[in-house]
C-alpha positions as CSV (number, residue, x, y, z in Angstrom):
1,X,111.6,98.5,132.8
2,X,111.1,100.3,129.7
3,X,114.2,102.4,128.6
4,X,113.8,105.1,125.3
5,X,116.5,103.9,122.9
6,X,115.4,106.8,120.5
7,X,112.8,109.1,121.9
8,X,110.4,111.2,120.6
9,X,112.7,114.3,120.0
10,X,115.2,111.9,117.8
11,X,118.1,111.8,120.5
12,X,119.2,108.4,120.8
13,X,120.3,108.2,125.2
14,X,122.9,105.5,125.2
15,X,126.2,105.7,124.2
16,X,125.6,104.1,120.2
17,X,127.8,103.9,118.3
18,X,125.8,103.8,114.8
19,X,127.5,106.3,112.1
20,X,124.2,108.0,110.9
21,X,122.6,108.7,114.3
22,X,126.4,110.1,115.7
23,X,126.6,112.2,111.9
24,X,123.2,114.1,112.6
25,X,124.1,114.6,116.4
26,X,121.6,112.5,117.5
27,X,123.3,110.8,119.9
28,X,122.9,112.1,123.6
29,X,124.1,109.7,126.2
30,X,121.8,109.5,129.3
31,X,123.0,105.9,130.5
32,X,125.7,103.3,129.2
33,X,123.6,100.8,127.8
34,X,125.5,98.0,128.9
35,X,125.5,98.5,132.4
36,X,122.1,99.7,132.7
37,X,121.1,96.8,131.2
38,X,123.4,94.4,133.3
39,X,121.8,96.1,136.6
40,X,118.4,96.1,135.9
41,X,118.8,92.1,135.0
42,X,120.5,92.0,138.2
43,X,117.9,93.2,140.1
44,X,115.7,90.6,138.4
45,X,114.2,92.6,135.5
46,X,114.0,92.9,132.2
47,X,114.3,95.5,129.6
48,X,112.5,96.8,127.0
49,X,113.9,99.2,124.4
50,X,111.1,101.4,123.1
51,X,112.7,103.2,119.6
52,X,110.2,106.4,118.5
53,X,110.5,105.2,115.1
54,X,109.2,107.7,112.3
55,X,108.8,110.7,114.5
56,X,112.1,112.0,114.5
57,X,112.7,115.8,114.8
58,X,116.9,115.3,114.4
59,X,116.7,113.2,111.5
60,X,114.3,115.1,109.6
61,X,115.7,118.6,110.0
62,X,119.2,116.8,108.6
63,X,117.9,115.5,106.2
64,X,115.9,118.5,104.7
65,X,119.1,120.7,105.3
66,X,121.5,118.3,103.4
67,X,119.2,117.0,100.2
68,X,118.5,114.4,101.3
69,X,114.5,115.2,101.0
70,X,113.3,111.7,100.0
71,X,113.4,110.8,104.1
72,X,111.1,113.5,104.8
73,X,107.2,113.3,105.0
74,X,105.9,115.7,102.3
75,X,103.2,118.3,102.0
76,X,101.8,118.5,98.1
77,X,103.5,121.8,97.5
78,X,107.1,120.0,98.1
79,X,107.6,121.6,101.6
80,X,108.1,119.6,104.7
81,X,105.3,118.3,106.1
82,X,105.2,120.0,109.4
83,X,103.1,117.9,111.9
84,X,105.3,116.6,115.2
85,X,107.9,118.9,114.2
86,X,109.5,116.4,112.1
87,X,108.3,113.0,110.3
88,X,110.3,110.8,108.4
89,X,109.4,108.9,105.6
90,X,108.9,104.9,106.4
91,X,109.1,104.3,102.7
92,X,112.4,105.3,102.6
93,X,115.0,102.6,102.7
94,X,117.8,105.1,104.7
95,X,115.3,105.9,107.5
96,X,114.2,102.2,107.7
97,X,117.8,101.0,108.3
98,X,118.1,103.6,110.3
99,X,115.9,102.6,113.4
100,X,116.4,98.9,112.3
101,X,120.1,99.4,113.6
102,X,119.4,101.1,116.6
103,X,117.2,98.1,117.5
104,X,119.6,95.4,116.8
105,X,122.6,97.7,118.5
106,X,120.5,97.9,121.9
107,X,119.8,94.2,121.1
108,X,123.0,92.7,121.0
109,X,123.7,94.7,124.2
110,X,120.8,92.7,126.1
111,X,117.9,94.5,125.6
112,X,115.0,92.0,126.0
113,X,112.6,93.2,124.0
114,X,112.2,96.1,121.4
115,X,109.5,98.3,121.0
116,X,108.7,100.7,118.1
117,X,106.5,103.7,119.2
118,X,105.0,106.1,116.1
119,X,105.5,103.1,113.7
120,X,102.9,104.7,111.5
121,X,102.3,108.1,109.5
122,X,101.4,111.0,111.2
123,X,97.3,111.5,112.0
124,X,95.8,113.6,109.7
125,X,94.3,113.6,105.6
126,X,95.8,111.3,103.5
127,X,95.6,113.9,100.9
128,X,97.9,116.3,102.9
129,X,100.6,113.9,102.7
130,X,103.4,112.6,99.9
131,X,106.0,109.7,101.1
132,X,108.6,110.0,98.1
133,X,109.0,106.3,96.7
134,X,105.9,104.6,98.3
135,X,104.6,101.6,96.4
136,X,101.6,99.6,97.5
137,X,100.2,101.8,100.3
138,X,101.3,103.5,103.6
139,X,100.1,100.3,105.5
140,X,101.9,97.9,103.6
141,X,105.0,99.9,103.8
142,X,104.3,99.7,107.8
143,X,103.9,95.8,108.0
144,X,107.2,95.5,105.7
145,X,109.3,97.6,107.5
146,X,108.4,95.2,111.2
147,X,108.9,92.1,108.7
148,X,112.5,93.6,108.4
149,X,113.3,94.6,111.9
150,X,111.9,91.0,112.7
151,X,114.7,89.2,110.1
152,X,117.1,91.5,111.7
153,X,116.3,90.7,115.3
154,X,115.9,87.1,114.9
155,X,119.6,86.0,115.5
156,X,119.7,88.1,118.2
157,X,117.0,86.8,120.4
158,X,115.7,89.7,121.3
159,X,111.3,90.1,121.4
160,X,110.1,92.8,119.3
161,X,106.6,94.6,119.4
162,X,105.3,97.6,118.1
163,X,103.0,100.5,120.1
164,X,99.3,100.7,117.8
165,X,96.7,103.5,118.7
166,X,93.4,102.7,119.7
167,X,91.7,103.6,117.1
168,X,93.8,101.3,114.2
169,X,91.5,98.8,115.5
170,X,88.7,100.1,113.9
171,X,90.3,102.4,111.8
172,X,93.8,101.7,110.5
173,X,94.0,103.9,107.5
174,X,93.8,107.2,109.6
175,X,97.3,106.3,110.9
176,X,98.6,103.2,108.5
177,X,98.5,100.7,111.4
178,X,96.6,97.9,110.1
179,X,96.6,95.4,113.3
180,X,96.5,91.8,111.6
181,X,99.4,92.3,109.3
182,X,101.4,94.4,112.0
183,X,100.9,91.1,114.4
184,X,101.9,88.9,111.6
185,X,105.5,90.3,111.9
186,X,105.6,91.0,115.6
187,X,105.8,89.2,118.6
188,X,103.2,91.6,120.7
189,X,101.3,94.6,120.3
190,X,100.8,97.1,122.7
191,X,98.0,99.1,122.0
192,X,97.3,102.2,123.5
193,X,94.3,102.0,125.1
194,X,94.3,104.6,128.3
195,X,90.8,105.7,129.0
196,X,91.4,109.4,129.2
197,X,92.1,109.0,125.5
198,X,88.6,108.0,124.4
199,X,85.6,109.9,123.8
200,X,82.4,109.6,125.1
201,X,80.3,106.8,124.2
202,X,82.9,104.6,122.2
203,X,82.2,101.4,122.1
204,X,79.1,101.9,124.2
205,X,80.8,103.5,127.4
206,X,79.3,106.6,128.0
207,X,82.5,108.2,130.0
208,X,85.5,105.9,129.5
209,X,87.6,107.6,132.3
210,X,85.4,107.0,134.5
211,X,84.4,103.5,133.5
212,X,88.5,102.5,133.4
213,X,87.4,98.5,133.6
214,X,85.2,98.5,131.0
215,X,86.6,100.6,128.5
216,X,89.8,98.4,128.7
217,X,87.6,95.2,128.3
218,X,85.9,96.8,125.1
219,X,88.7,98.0,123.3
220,X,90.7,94.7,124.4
221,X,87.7,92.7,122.6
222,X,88.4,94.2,119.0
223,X,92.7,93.5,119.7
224,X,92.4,90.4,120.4
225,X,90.1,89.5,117.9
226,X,91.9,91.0,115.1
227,X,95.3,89.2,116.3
228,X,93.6,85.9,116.4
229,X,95.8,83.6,114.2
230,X,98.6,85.3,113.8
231,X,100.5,84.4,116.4
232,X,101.0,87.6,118.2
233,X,99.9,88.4,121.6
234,X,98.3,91.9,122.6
235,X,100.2,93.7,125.9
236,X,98.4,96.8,126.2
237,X,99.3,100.0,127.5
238,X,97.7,100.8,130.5
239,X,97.3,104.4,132.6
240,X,98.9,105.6,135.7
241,X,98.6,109.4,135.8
242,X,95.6,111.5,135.9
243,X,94.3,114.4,133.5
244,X,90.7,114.9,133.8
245,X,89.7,111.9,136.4
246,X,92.6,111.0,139.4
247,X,94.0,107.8,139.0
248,X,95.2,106.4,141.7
249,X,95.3,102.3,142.7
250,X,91.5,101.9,142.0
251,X,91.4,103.0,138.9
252,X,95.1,101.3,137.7
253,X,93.6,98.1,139.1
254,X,90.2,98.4,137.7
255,X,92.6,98.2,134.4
256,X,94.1,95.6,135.6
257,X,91.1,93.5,135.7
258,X,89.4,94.8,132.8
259,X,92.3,93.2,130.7
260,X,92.5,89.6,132.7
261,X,88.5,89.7,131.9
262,X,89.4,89.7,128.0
263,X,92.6,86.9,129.2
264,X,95.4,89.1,129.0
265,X,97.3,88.7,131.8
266,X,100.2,91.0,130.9
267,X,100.6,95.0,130.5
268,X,103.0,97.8,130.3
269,X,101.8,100.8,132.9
270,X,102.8,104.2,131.9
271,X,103.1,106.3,134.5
């Protein structure tokens, strides 16, 4: 059962107890994270924390109102950069900390695994961008930051992967998610690879929605050859709900068995 630690509109949903997040008013209990935890193991689950790391509406607008401008994704002119309606900068060593303690928080409460969604700059021209203090490139700063959560999740046992668009396989500098040295410093990936995102004729498949089994199988080919060696495993994201095909069992299933034809046996269904 996946649970949003921090979602994409910056409210953090359990009770934390992290000074920065309760400062900015980002926390919003939905659930006590202890006992949702607690019953969901009871019931013979597992949890997975997913933490919308860099999108964050709550701390951005903070930040920007305070002076604290440096955590804020930049247009050239010094204004906010406005796509997402709020982007923080990964550079920044605030923000990093930031959702590095709401991962080990929910951690240390029994969260099994911890997933980073929007672990990458926004999509978009490089050139429209400025991430104060960046050294060595936006995909460098990426990978660091996970090899940081990683040290900082170790002693608590907890799993930790991070969400990668489809296209960072073959493209990683439109959204700084290059897939090798993100896998170096995770457990899994979990690339998100629904159908109805594709266009026509990628990777040969001339209507991915409506091929569901074979655009899987393609797009799972370039994962799970670019995580070879690095001892991450690839748990894609796969689609339950419909926008311009239904989807309904045939078409979840057809997933289903386009992944366990590339050997991937495991999968998170959003639905």
């Amino acid at each position: 059962i996946e649970l949003d630690l921090k979602d994409e509109s910056g409210v953090i949903g359990y009770n934390s107890e992290i000074p920065l997040a309760k400062r900015i008013g980002a926390v919003k209990p939905e659930y006590e994270i202890r006992d949702a935890v607690r019953q969901i193991h009871d019931l013979g689950g597992r949890v997975i924390g997913r933490i919308v790391a860099f999108r964050d509406p709550v701390l951005a607008r903070h930040a920007w109102d305070n002076g604290d401008r440096e955590q804020v994704i930049q247009a050239p002119g010094g204004a906010a950069y406005q796509g997402y309606g709020g982007f923080t900068n990964f550079a920044d060593p605030v923000v990093r900390t930031y959702n590095i303690d709401v991962a080990t928080e929910a951690a240390r409460a029994g969260v099994d695994d911890i997933l980073y969604d929007y672990v990458r700059r926004p999509d978009g021209p490089l050139e429209s961008m400025v991430f104060p203090g960046l050294r060595g490139g936006a995909q460098a700063s990426i990978g660091s930051f996970l090899g940081e959560a990683r040290d900082a999740l170790d002693p608590t046992g907890a799993f930790l992967g991070a969400s990668l668009f489809g296209m960072a396989a073959d493209r990683p500098e439109e959204v700084a998610q290059n897939v090798p040295g993100i896998a170096r410093n995770v457990d899994y990936v979990a690339p998100l690879i629904y159908p109805s995102h594709w266009g026509p004729g990628v990777y040969g498949v001339p209507e991915p929605e409506r091929e569901p089994r074979k655009i899987i199988r393609e797009s799972l080919v370039r994962f799970n050859h670019l995580v070879e060696g690095t001892g991450a495993r690839v748990v894609p994201w796969l689609q339950d709900f419909s926008l311009a095909v239904h989807y309904g069992p045939k078409e979840v299933c057809a997933q289903v068995d386009g992944a366990k034809a590339e050997g991937i046996d495991e999968w998170i269904m959003w639905d």
